[in-house]
C-alpha positions in Angstrom: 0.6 -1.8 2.7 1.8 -4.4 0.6 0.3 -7.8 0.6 1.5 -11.1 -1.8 -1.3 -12.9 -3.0 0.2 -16.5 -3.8 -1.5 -17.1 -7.4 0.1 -16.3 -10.6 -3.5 -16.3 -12.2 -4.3 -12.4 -12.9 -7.4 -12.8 -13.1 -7.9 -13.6 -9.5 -5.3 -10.4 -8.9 -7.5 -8.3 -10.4 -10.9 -8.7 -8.8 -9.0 -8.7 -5.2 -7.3 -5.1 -6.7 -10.9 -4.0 -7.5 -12.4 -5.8 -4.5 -10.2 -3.9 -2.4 -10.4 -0.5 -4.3 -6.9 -0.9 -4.9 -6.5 0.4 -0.7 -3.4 -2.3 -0.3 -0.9 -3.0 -3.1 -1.6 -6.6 -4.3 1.4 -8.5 -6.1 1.1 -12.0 -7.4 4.0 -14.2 -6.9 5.5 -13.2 -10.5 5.7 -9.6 -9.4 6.8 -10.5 -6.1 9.7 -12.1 -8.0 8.8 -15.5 -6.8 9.3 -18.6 -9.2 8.5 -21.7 -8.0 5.4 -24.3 -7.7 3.9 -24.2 -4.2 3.1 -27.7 -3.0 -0.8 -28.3 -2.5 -0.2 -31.8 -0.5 -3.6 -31.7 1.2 -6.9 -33.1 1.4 -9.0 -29.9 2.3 -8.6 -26.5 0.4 -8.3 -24.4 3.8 -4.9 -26.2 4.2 -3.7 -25.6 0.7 -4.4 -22.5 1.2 -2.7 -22.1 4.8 0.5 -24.6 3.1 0.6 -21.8 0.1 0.8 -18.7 2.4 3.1 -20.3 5.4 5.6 -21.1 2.2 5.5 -17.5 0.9 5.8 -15.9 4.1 9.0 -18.1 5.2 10.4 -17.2 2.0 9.5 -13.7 2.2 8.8 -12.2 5.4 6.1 -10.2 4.0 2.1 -10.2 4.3 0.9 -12.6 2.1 -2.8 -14.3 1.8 -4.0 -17.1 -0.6 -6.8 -19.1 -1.7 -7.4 -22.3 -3.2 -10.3 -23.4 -5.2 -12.5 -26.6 -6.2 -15.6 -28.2 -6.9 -17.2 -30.3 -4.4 -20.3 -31.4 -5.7 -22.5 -33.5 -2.5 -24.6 -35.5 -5.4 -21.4 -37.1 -6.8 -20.1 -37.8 -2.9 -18.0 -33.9 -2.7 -16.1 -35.3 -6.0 -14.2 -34.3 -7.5 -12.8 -32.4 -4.5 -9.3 -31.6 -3.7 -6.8 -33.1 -6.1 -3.7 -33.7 -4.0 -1.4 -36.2 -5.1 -2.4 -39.5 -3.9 -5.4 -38.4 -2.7 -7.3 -40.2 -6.2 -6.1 -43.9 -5.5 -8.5 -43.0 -2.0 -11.7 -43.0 -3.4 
């Protein structure tokens, strides 16, 4: 089965390959021949994540997953958190 996995970073590709003991075929967006900045409009990483996959999948049709990543620390108040546009002139 063949799953997109909406990052272009390689790194990440690589441990889900080897997390996965390469059971699924895993392509990034580059090898999926996909070219274009996914919005991240959000103030929580689970709906970046969900925005990243639902844009992938309408564009492709195919299985896709993502992720999305950040720091929230709970001494400095969950800063510095997600960084969606806007989102800074909030705090």
């Amino acid at each position: 089965m063949k799953l997109i996995f909406a990052t272009n970073n390689i790194h990440k590709v690589s441990e889900i390959r080897n997390a996965l003991n390469n059971e699924f075929e895993i392509m990034s967006l580059k090898e999926a021949g996909i070219n274009r900045d996914i919005p991240e409009p959000h103030d929580t990483l689970e709906a970046n994540a969900i925005e990243k996959s639902m844009t992938i999948y309408q564009l492709t049709r195919q299985n896709c997953f993502s992720e999305d990543t950040g720091l929230e620390v709970d001494a400095l108040n969950g800063m510095p958190g997600v960084s969606a546009p806007g989102l800074q002139e909030k705090m």
